[in-house]
BALOBA-1460 file (C-alpha; in Angstrom, 3 decimals):
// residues 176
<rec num="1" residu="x" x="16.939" y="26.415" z="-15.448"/>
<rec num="2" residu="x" x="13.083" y="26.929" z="-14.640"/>
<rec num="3" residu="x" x="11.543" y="30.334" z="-15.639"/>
<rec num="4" residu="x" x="9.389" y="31.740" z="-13.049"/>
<rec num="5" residu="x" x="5.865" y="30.188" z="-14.459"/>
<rec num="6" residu="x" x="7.867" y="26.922" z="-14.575"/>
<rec num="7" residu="x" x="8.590" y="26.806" z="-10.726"/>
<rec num="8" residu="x" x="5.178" y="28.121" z="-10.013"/>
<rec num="9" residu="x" x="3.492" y="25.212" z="-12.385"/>
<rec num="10" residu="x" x="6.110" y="22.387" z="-9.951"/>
<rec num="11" residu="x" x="5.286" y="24.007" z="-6.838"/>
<rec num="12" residu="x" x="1.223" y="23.778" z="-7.835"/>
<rec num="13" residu="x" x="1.283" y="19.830" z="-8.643"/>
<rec num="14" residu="x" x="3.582" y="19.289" z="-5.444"/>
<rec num="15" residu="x" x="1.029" y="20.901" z="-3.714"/>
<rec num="16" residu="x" x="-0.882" y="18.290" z="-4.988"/>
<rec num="17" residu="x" x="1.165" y="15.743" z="-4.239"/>
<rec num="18" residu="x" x="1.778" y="16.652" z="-0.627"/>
<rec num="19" residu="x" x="-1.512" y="17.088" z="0.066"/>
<rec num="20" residu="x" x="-2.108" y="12.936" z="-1.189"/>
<rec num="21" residu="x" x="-2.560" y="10.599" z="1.828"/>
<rec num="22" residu="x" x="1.192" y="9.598" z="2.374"/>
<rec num="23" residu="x" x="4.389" y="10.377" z="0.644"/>
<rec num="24" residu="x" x="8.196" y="9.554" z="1.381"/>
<rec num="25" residu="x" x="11.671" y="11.247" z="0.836"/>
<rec num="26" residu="x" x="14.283" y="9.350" z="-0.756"/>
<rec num="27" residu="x" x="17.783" y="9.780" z="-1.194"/>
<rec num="28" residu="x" x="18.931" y="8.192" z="-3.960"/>
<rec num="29" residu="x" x="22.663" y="8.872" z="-4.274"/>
<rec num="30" residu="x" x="24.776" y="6.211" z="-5.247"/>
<rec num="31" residu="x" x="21.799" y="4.498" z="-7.421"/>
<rec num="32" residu="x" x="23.204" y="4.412" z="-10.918"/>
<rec num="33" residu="x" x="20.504" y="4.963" z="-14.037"/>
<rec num="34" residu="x" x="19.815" y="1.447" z="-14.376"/>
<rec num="35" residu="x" x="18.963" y="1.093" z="-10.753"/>
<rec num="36" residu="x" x="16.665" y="4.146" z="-11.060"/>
<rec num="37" residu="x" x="15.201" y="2.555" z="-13.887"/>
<rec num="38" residu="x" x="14.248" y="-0.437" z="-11.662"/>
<rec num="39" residu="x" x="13.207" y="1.315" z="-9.486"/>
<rec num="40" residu="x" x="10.753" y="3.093" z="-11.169"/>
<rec num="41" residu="x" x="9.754" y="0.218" z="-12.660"/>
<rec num="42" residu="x" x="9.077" y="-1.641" z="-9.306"/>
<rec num="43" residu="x" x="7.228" y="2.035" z="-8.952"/>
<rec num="44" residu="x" x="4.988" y="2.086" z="-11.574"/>
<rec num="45" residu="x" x="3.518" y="-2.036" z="-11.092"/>
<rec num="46" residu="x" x="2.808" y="-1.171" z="-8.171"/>
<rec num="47" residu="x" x="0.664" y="2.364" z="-8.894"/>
<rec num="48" residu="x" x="2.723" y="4.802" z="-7.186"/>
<rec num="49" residu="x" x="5.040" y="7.747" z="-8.745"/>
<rec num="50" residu="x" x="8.160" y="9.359" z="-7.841"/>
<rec num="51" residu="x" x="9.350" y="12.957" z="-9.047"/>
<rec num="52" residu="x" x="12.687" y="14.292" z="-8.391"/>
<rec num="53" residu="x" x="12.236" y="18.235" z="-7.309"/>
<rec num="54" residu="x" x="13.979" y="21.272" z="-6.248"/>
<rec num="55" residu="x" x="14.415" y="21.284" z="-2.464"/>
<rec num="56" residu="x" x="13.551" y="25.039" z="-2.604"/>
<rec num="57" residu="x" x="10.218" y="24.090" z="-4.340"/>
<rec num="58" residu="x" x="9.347" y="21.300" z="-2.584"/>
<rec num="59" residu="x" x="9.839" y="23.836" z="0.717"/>
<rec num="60" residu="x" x="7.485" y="26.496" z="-1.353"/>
<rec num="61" residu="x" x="4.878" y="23.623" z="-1.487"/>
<rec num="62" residu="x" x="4.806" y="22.438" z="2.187"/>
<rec num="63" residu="x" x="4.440" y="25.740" z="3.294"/>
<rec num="64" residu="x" x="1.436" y="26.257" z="0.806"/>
<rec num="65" residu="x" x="-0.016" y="22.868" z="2.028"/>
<rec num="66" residu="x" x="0.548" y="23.824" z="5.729"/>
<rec num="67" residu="x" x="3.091" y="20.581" z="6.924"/>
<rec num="68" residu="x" x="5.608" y="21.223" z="9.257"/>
<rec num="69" residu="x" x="9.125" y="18.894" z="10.439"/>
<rec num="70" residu="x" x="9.499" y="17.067" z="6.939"/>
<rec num="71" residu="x" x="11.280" y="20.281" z="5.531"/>
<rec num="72" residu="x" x="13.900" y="19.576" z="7.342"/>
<rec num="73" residu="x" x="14.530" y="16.175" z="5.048"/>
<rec num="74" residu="x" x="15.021" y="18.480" z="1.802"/>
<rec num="75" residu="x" x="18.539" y="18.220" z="1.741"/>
<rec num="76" residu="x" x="20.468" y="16.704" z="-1.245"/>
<rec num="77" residu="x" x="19.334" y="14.604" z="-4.462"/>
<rec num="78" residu="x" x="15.468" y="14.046" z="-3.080"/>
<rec num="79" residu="x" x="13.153" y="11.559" z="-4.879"/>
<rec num="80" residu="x" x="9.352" y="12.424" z="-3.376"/>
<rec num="81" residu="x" x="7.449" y="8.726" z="-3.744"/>
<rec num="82" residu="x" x="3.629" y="8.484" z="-3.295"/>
<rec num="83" residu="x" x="0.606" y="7.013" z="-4.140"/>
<rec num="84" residu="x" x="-2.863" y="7.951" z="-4.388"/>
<rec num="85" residu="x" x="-3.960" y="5.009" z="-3.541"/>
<rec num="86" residu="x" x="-3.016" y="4.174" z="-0.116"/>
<rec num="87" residu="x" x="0.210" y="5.391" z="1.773"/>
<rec num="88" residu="x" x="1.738" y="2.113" z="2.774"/>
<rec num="89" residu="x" x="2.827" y="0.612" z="-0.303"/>
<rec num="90" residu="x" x="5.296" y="3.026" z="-1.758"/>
<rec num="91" residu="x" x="7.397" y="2.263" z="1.422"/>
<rec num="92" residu="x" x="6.898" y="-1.289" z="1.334"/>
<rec num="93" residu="x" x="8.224" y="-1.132" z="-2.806"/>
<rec num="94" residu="x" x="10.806" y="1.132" z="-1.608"/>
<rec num="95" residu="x" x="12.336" y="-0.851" z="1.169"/>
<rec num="96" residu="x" x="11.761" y="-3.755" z="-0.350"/>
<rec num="97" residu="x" x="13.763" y="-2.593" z="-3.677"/>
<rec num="98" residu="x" x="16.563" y="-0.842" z="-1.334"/>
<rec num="99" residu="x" x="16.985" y="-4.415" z="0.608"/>
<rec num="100" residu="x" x="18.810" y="-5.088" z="-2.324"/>
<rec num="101" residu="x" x="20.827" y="-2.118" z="-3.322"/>
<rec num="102" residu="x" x="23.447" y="-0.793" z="-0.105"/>
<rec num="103" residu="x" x="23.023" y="2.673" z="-1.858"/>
<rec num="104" residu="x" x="20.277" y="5.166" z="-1.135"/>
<rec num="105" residu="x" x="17.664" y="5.581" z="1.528"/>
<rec num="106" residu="x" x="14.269" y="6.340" z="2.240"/>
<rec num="107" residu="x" x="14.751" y="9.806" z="4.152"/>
<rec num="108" residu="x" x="11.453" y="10.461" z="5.550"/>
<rec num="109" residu="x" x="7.946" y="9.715" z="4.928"/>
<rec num="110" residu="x" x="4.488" y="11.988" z="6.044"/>
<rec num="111" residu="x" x="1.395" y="9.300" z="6.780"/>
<rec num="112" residu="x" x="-2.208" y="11.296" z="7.611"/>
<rec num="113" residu="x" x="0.041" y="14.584" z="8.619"/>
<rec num="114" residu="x" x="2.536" y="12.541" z="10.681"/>
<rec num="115" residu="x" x="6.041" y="12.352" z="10.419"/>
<rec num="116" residu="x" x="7.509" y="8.870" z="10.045"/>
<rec num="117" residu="x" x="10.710" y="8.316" z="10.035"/>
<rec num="118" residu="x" x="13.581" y="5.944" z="10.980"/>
<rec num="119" residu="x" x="12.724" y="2.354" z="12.671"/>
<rec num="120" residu="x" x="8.650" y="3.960" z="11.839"/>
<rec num="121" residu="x" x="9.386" y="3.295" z="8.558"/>
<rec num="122" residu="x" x="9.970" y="-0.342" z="8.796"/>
<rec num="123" residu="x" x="6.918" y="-0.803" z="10.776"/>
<rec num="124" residu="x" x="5.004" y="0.884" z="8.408"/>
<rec num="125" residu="x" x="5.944" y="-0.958" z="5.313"/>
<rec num="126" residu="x" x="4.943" y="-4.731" z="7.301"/>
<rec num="127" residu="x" x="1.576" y="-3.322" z="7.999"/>
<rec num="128" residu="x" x="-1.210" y="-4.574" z="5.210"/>
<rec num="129" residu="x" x="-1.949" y="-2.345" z="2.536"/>
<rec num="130" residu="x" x="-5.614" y="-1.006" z="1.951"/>
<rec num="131" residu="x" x="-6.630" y="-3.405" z="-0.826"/>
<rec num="132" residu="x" x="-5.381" y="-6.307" z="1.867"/>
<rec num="133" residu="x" x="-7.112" y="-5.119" z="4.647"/>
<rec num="134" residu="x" x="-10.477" y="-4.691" z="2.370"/>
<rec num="135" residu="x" x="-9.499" y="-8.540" z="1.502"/>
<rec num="136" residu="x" x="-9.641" y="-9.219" z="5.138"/>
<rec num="137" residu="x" x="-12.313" y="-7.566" z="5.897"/>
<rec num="138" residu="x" x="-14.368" y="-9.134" z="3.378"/>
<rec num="139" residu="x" x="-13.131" y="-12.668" z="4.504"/>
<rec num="140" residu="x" x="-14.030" y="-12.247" z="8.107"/>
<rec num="141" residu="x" x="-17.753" y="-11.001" z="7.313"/>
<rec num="142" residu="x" x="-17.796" y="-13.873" z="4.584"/>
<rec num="143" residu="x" x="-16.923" y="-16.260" z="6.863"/>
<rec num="144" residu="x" x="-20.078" y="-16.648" z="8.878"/>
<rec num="145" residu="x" x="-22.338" y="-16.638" z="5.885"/>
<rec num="146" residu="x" x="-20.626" y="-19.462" z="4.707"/>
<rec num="147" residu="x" x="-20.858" y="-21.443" z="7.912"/>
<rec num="148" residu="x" x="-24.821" y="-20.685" z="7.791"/>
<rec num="149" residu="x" x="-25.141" y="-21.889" z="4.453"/>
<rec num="150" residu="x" x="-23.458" y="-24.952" z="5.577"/>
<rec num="151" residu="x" x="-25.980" y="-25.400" z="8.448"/>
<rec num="152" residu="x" x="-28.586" y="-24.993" z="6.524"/>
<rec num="153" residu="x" x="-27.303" y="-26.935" z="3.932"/>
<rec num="154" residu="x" x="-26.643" y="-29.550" z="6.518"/>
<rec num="155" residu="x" x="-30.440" y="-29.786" z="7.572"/>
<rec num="156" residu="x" x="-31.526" y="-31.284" z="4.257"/>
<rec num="157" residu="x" x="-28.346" y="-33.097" z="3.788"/>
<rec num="158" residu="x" x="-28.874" y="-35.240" z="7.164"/>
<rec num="159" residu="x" x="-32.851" y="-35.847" z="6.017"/>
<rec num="160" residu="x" x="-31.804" y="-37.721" z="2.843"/>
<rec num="161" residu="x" x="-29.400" y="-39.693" z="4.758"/>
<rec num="162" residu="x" x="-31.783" y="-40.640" z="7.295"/>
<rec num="163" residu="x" x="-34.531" y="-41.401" z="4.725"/>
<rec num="164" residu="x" x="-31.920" y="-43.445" z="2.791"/>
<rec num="165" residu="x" x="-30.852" y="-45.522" z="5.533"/>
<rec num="166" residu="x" x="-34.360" y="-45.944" z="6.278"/>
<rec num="167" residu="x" x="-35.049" y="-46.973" z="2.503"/>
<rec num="168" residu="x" x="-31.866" y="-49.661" z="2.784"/>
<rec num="169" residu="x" x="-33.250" y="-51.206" z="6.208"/>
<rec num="170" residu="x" x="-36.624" y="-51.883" z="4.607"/>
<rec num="171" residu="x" x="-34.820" y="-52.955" z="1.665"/>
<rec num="172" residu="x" x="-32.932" y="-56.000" z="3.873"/>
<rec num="173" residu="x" x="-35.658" y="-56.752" z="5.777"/>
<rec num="174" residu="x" x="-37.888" y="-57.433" z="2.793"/>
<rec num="175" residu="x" x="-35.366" y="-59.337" z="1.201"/>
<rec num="176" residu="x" x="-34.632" y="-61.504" z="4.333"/>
């Protein structure tokens, strides 16, 4: 049982964590301590976290943080997953690991303030994450560089060519 600075300490780094970019609600009944395991495994390769808490103190902390219709989600054995990093890849890990297991769910999720929930969810975890998108980014403004370089590279390229074709002609016709 918490003491009274305990609960006030959990409901201070929940604030925290509900005030991160995205975070999800799992329900993780039926997973047995191996599966958690492996699941926090999968968790912690990929750089997000997941705290079990108090539905009473995870209530405390929305209310401090201000986020309204994901209370509603605090209702049994709930796993809060998140990631500093970028909010879609602790549902994509999630899904991905429950795809696997026929026990547990992801409950809810809040993206940017938004609840997502339900088919959302799905759709959320197929979209790229942030490091992929920066990937893609990077590719498509790469992209034309590289086919300048080429052209230019092409300019000087052609020259010898010409210049050696040139140098073979002369070469025949001297020897003829």
């Amino acid at each position: 049982m918490l003491n009274k600075e305990q609960k006030v300490q959990v409901v201070e780094e929940f604030v925290g964590v509900f005030k991160e970019p995205g975070f999800y609600l799992m329900d993780f009944k039926g997973l047995n301590v191996e599966e958690i395991t492996q699941l926090r495994d999968k968790l912690r390769e990929a750089n997000v976290s997941m705290k079990v808490v108090k539905n009473t103190l995870a209530k405390r902390a929305l209310a401090e943080v201000g986020l309204t219709g994901i209370d509603e989600f605090f209702v049994g054995p709930t796993g809060i997953v998140w990631s500093s990093e970028d909010s879609v890849t602790p549902v994509k890990v999630l899904l991905d690991f429950l795809k696997d297991h026929d026990k547990g769910t992801v409950k809810a999720g809040m993206v940017d303030g938004i609840l997502v929930k339900d088919a959302d969810l799905e759709r959320l975890s197929k979209m790229p994450s942030k490091q992929e998108l920066y990937a893609q980014v990077a590719s498509a403004l790469n992209s034309p560089m590289v086919k300048f370089a080429q052209t230019l590279n092409a300019v000087p390229t052609k020259f010898v060519r010409t210049v050696d074709a040139v140098r073979a002609k002369r070469e025949e016709e001297d020897a003829a």
